[in-house]
C-alpha positions, 0 to 999 in steps of 0.5 A, a space after each residue: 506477535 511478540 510486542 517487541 517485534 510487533 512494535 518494530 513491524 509497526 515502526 516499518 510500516 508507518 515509516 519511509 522506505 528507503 528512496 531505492 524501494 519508492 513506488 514509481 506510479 504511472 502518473 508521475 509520482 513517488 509513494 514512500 510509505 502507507 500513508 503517501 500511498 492512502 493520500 495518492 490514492 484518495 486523489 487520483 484519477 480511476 484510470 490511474 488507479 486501473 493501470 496498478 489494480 485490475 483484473 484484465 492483466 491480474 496486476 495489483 502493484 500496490 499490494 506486491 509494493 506492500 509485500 515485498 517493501 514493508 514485508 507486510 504479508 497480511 494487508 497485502 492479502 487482504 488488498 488482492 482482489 479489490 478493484 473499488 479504489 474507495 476500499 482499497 483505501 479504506 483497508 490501509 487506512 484501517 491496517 494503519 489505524 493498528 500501529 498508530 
């Protein structure tokens, strides 16, 4: 990637996403960003976390948030299929880790 376009690509993804593009969790809260999602994720229940992320109905909502708000086409790759909330964590956070 080009180091402009890799620096705008790194300004959407540590940034906000514009209120209208929010991830609604079943829980209640609002995530605008990565890092918001990193800190949700480290905190709530496993029930939670299985209602977004399972096998029984192939959903991983974080992931296609990922893809289709921050245009992040990569990590959300690398998210599909991990189940262990733990990893799931550590994946963004190192995905972060690159931009910062």
């Amino acid at each position: 990637m080009v180091f402009g376009m890799r620096m705008a690509f790194a300004g959407l993804l540590l940034s906000d996403c514009p209120a209208e593009k929010a991830f609604w969790t079943t829980d209640g809260v609002t995530i605008r960003s990565l890092r918001g999602l990193c800190t949700y994720l480290e905190g709530v229940k496993p029930e939670v976390f299985r209602y977004h992320v399972n096998k029984d109905h192939n959903k991983n909502d974080f992931a296609d948030w990922i893809r289709d708000v921050f245009e992040d086409q990569e990590l959300a790759a690398r998210l599909e299929g991990v189940l262990d909330k733990e990893k799931y964590v550590r994946i963004i956070r190192k995905s972060l880790k690159q931009f910062e």
